[in-house]
C-alpha positions in Angstrom: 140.2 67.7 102.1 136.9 67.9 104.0 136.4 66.5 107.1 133.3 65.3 108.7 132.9 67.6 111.9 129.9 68.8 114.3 130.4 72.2 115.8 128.6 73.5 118.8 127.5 77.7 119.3 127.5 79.2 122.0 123.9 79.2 122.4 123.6 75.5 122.3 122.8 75.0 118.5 124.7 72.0 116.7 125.9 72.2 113.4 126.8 69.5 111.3 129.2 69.9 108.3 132.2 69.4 106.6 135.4 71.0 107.3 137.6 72.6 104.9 139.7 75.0 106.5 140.4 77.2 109.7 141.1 80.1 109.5 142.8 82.9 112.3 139.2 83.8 113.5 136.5 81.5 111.8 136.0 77.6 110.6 134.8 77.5 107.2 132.5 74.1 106.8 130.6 72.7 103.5 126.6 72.0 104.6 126.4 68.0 104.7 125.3 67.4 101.2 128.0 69.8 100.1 125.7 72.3 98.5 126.6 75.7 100.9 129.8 76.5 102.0 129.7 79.2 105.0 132.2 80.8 107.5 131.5 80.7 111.1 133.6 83.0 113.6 134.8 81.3 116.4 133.8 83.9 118.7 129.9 82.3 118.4 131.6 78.5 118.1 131.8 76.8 121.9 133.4 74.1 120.6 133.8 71.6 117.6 134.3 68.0 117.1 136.0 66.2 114.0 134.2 63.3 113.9 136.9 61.2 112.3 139.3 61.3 114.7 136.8 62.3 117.8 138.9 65.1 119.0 136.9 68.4 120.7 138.3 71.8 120.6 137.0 74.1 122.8 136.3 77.3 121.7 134.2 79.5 124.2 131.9 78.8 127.3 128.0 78.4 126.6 126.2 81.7 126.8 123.5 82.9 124.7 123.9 85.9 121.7 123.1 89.6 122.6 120.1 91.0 120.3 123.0 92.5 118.1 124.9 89.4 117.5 121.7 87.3 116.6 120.9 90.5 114.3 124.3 90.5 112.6 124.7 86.7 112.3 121.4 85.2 112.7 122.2 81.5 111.7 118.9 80.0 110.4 120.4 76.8 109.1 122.0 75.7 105.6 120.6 77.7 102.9 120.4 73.4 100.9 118.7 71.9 103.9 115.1 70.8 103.4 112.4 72.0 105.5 110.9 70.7 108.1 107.5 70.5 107.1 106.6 69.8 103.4 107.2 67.9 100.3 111.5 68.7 99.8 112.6 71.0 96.8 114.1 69.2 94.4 118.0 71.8 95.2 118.1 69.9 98.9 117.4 66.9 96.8 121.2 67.0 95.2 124.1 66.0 96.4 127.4 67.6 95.0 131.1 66.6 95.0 133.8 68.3 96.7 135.0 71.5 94.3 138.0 71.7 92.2 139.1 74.5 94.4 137.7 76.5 97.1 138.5 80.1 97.3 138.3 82.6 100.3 138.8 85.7 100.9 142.1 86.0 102.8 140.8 89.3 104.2 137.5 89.4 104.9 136.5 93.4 105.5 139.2 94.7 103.2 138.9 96.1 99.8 140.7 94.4 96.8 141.0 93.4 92.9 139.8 89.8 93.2 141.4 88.9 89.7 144.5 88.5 91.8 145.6 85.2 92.7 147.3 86.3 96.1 144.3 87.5 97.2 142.4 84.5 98.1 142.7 81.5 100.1 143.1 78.5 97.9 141.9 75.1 98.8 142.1 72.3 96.4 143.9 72.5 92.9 145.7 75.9 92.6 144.8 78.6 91.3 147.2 80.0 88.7 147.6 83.5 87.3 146.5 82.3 83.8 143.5 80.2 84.9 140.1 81.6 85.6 137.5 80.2 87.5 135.5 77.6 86.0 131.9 75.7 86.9 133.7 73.3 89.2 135.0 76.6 91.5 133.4 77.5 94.8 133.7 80.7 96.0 133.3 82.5 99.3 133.3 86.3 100.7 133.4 85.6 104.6 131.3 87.9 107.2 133.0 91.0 108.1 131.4 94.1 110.4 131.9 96.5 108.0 131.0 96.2 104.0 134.3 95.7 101.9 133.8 95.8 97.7 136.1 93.2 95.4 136.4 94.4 91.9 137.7 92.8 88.9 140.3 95.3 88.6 141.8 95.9 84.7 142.5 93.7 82.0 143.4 95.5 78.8 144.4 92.3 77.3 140.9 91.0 77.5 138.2 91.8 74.8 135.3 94.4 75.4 137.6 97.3 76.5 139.0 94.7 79.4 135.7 92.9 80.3 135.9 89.8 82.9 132.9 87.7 83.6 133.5 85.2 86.4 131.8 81.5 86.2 131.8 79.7 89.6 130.2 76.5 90.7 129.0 77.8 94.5 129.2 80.9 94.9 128.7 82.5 98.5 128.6 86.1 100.1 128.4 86.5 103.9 127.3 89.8 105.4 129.2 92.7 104.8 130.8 90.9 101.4 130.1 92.7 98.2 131.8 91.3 94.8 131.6 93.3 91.2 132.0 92.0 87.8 131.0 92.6 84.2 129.2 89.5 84.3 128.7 85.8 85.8 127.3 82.6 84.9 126.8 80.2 88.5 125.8 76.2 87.9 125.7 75.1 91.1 124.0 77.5 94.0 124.5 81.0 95.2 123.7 82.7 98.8 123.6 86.0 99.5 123.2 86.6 103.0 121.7 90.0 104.3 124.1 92.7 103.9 126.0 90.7 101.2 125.5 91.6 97.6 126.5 89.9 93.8 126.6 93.2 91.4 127.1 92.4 87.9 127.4 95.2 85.9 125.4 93.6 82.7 124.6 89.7 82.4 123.5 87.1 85.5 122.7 83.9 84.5 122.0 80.7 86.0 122.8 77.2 83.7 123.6 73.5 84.1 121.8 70.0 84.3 121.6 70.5 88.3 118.8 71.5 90.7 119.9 74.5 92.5 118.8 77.5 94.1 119.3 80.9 94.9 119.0 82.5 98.0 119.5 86.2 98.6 118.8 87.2 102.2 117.1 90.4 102.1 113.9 91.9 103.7 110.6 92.2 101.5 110.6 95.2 99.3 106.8 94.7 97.9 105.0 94.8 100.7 101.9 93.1 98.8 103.6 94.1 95.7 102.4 97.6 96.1 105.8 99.5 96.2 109.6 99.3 95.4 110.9 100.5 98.8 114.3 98.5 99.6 115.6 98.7 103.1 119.1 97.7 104.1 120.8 96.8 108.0 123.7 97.3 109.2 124.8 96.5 113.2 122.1 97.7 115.4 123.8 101.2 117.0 126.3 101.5 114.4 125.6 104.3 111.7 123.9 101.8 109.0 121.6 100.7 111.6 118.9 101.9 109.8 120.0 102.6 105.9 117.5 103.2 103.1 118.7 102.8 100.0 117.7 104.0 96.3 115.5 101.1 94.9 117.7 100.4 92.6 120.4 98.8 94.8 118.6 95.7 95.4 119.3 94.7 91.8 121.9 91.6 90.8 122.3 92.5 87.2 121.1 94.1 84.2 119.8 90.9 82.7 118.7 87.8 84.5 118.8 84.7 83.0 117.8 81.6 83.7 119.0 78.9 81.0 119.2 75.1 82.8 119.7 72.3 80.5 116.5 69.9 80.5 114.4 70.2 82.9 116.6 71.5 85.4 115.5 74.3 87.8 117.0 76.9 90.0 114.6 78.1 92.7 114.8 81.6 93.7 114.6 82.2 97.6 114.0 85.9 99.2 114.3 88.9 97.2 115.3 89.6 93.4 115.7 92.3 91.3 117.4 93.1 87.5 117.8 96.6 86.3 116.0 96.0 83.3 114.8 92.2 82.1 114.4 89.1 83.3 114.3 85.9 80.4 113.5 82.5 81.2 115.6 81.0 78.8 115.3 77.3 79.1 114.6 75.3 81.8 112.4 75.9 85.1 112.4 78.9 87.1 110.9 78.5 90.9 110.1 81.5 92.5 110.3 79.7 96.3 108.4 80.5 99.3 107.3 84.2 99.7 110.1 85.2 96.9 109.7 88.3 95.6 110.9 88.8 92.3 111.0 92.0 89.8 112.5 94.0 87.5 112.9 97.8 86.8 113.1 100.5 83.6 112.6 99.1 80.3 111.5 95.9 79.6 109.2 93.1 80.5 109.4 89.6 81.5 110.2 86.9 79.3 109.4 83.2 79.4 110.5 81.7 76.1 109.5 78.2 74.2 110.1 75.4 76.2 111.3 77.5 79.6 108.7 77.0 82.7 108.4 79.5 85.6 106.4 78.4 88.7 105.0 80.5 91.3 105.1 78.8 95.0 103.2 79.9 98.4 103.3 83.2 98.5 105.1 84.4 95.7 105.1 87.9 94.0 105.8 88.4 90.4 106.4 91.7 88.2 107.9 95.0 87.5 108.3 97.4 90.2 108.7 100.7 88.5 106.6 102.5 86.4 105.4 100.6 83.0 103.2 101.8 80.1 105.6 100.3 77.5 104.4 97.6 76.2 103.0 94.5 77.3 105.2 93.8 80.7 104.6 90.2 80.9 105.4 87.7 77.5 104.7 83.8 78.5 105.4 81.7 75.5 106.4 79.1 77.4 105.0 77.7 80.4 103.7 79.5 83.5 102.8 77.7 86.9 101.5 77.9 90.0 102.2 75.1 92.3 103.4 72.0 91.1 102.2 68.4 91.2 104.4 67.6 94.5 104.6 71.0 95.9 100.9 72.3 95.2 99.7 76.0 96.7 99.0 76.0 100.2 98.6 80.1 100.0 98.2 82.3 97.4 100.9 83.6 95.1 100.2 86.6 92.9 101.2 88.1 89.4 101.7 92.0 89.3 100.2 92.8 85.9 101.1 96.5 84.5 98.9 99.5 83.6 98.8 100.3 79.5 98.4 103.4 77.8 96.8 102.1 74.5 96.5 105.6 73.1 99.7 107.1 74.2 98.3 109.7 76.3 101.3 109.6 78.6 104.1 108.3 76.2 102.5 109.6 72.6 102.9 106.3 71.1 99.6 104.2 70.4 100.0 100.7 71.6 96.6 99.6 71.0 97.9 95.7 71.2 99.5 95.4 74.5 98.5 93.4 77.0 99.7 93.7 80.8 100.2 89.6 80.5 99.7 88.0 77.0 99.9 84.1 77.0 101.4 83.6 73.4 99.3 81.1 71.2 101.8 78.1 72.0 101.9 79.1 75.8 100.3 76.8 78.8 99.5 77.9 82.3 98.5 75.8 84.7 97.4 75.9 88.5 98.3 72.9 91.1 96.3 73.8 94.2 95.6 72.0 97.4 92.4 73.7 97.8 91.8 75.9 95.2 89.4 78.0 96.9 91.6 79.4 99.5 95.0 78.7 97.6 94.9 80.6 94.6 97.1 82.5 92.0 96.1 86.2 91.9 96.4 88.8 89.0 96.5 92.2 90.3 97.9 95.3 89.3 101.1 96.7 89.8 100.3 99.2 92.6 104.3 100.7 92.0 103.4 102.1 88.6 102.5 105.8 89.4 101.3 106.8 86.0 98.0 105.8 85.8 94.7 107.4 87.6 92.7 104.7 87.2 95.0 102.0 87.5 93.2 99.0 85.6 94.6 95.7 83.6 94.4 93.9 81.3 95.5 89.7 80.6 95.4 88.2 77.7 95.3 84.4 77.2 95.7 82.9 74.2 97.0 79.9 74.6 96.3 76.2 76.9 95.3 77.4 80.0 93.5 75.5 82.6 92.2 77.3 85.2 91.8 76.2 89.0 91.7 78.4 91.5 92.7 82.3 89.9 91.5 85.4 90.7 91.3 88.1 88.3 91.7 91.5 89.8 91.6 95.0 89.1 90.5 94.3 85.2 89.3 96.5 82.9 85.6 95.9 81.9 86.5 93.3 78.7 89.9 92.9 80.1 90.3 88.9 80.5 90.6 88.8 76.7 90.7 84.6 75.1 91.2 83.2 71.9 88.2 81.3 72.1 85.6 81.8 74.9 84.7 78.1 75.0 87.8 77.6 77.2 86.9 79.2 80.0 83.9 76.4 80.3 86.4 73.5 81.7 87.4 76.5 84.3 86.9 75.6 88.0 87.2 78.6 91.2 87.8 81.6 89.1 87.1 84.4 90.8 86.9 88.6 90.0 87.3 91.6 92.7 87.8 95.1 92.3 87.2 94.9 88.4 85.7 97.5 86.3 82.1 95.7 85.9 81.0 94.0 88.6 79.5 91.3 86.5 81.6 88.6 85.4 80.5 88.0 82.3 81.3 91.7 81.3 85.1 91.2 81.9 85.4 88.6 79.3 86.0 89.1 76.0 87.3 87.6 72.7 90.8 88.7 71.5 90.7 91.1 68.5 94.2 92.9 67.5 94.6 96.6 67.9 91.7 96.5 70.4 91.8 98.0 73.7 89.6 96.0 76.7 85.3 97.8 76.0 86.2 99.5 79.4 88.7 101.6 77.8 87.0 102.7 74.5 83.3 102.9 75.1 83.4 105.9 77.2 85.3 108.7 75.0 86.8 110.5 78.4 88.4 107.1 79.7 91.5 107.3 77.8 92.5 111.0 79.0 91.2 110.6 82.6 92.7 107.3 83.3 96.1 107.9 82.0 96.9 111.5 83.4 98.3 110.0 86.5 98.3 109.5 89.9 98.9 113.2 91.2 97.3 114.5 87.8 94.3 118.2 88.3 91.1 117.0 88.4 88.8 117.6 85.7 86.6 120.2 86.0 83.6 119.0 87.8 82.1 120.9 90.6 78.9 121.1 92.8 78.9 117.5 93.4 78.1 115.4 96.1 79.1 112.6 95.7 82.0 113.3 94.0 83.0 114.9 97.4 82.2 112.1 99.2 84.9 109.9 96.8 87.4 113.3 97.5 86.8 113.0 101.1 87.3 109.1 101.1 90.8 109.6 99.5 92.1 112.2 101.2 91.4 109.8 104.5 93.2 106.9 102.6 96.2 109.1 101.9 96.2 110.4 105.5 96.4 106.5 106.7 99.1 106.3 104.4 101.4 109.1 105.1 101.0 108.2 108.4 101.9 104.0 108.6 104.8 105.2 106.4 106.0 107.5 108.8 105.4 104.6 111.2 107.5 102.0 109.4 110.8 104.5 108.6 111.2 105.1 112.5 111.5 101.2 113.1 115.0 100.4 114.1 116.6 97.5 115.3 113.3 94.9 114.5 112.9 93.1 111.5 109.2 91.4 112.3 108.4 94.9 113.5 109.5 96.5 110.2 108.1 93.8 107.9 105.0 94.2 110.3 104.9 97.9 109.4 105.4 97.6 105.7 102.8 95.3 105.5 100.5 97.9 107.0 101.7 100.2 105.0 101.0 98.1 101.6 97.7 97.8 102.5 97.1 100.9 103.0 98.1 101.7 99.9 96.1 99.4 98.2 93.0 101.1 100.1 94.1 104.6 98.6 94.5 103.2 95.1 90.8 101.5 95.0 89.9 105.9 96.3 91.6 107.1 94.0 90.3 104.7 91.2 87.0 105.2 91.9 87.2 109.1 92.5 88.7 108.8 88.6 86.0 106.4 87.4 83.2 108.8 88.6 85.1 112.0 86.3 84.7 109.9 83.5 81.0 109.2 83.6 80.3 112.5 84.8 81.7 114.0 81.8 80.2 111.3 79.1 77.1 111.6 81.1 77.1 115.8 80.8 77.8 114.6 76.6 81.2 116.8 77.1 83.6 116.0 75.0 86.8 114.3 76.2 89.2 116.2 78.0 92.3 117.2 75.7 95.1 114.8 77.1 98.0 116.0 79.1 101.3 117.0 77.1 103.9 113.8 77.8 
């Protein structure tokens, strides 16, 4: 069925893969080691050989791609193919059979119910009306110009009012491909390529014994973790040239799972989001190179007994929506950064929530929430290859809006061994341990933009139902901290420095308002717009430290004047 072959673009490039089928206007080729399957339109192919039987086909002359072909294509290379510097991820490690059956999408840029069997391509054993798709199914949704949506269509017959879940081996979605489900469970790999998209409605989860990965294609939407903003592109001069969406389109599921058998992993590549929870399951979670993972509304992150998630170079981890629920991170299980073969090179950083231990803004006390709690049973561990340049950073979450203050709190009571972490935005007593002996066998642990300035003020021991010192000593904190982030100022007047803090923040804001007005009008450039969101994040991280320390100065002015603490605001 597959057929060694080499094809040459029009540009110059070679590609080598496998064959497995031509279609009217593209060849659709398997990656060498059989782990991606990908279309390519033969109007970028010059020419392509078949190495078996040494015969060329020629396709098109040599000439190089227009700024909107490269934007609308922009072949970077198998999505399974190691890098060319580094140690090699254990996914470009594998090496996979050919499937069971290949599908495509007969009509790639049309609409259609993809439960029916007459709407797919079928290579390999056939695909029957009473046969589903099954782990040893690839699956592919060809590049089109325009976006076209498969559905499941209905099944009455089935249970849960007619729900269909679909389990795949590979499954792939070129630009412009967009596939719908209830659910989906994927053991072998998945690529989403930019202005692709895998929407299931409730559960996503990724299983086996294999090392895989997952690779969806989009542009950063944390810019330094400090917002949610999700940008989509289109053709450059068409009318999705420059298309913002709602945040919450980014998202692959309501629930992402990871649950590999052993000590499988799947490692996450570009940009990831659930509508509500993420649950490492079993196995081991990589979040790759510069992946950016998150999730939205109402819950936290999960990593359960026995279930390991790493953190790579450059990594962001946590929610991107508001979050005074609870404690947003749970690791009883094991959490990483780096590993033995594939140690940090850059940092990688955590995005720890804001609490509201009193309930100011919810009106339920959670005095025993933590923004990250390592469970008793928990291990964290840091594999650096310099771990004073190359660390693992716990900051806040700059995309929660609710508090004022904006201060964490980490909680770790469990085996952690510490090399090369720095604590951030803490509250004074907010790096809370079982036992503070541990911290002794720490090496390059490092504070900035804490409460206290003095390090041995942010540590404290663990006691149940007790917020971080920083929050309870001073009777105003609670009400001024919480109020949130465009909340009236208490009433303090005649001051000068206060002023000065006022006059710093409304300069912050004004850098803001205008690098995001800089950003949006970027069209056509994706270094440019990542370039400007970047700007823009920092920035915002500027007006945060304003604003925190405008807050912090209301709340010893009015313990200072012995007034009593503001009445908090009404949820």
């Amino acid at each position: 069925m597959l057929k060694p072959t080499e094809l040459t673009l029009v540009d110059g490039r070679k590609v080598q893969g496998q064959l497995a089928c031509e279609m009217d206007d593209r060849l659709v080729l398997y990656s060498p080691n059989l782990g991606s399957v990908a279309s390519f339109e033969k109007r970028f192919v010059a020419e392509y050989v078949v190495l078996k039987d040494k015969k060329k086909v020629t396709l098109n002359p040599a000439r190089p791609l227009t700024a909107e072909e490269s934007h609308y294509w922009g072949w970077k290379g198998w999505a399974d193919a190691a890098p060319e510097k580094g140690p090699v991820p254990a996914y470009a490690k594998e090496t996979w059979a050919p499937p069971k059956r290949l599908l495509v999408w007969a009509k790639p840029g049309e609409n259609g119910d993809f439960s029916k069997t007459e709407s797919w391509l079928v290579y390999g054993e056939p695909l029957v009306a009473d046969k589903w798709w099954d782990e040893q199914t690839d699956v592919l949704l060809p590049s089109a110009p325009n976006r076209y949506i498969l559905v499941s269509g209905n099944h009455p017959e089935l249970p849960e009012g007619g729900r269909l879940d679909y389990t795949v081996r590979h499954i792939m979605a070129e630009r412009g491909g967009v596939i719908q489900c209830a659910g989906g469970m994927v053991f072998g790999n998945e690529w989403v390529h930019r202005g692709g998209k895998t929407n299931l409605r409730f559960q996503h989860t990724w299983k086996g014994d294999r090392n895989t990965y997952a690779r969806f294609d989009f542009l950063p939407v944390m810019p330094l973790g400090t917002s949610g903003l999700d940008t989509e592109f289109g053709v450059w001069g068409a009318k999705d040239a420059k298309h913002y969406r709602p945040e919450s389109e980014i998202d692959i599921g309501q629930y992402l799972n990871v649950n590999k058998e052993g000590n499988a992993s799947v490692e996450l590549l570009g940009c990831f989001a659930s509508r509500d929870k993420f649950t490492a399951a079993k196995g081991t979670t990589i979040l790759g190179p510069d992946c950016q993972f998150s999730n939205d509304t109402r819950s936290g992150f999960w990593i359960n007994h026995g279930a390991t998630l790493v953190l790579l170079d450059g990594a962001i981890w946590g929610k991107r929506v508001d979050w005074v629920r609870g404690t947003s991170i749970e690791v009883r299980g094991n959490l990483q950064a780096g590993l033995p073969d594939r140690p940090l090179t850059r940092d990688a950083t955590i995005l720890v929530s804001t609490n509201d231990y009193n309930g100011v803004t919810t009106g339920e006390k959670r005095p025993d929430d933590s923004g990250l709690r390592l469970f008793p049973k928990g291990t964290m561990r840091v594999h650096s290859s310099d771990p004073t340049k190359a660390r693992l950073v716990f900051r806040c979450s700059l995309s929660d809006r609710v508090s004022s203050v904006k201060l964490i709190d980490v909680s770790l009571l469990g085996d952690a061994v510490l090399d090369g972490v720095v604590f951030m935005d803490l509250w004074k007593g907010g790096l809370r341990l079982g036992d503070l002996k541990q911290k002794e066998a720490w090496k390059h642990v490092t504070f900035a933009d804490c409460q206290s300035q003095k390090p041995e003020e942010l540590y404290a021991v663990y006691q149940k139902d007790t917020p971080p010192s920083g929050y309870t000593e001073n009777l105003a904190m609670p009400a001024v901290a919480m109020p949130g982030m465009n909340a009236k100022e208490p009433a303090v007047a005649g001051d000068a420095a206060l002023d000065k803090l006022r006059q710093n923040l409304k300069a912050a804001e004004a850098r803001c308002n205008e690098l995001y007005r800089a950003f949006q009008a970027v069209v056509g450039d994706d270094d440019k717009l990542i370039q400007g969101m970047t700007a823009y994040g920092l920035a915002r991280v500027e007006a945060h430290k304003a604003k925190r320390a405008l807050w912090l100065a209301f709340a010893d002015r009015l313990i200072g004047a012995g007034a009593a603490a503001p009445p908090p605001p009404k949820p």
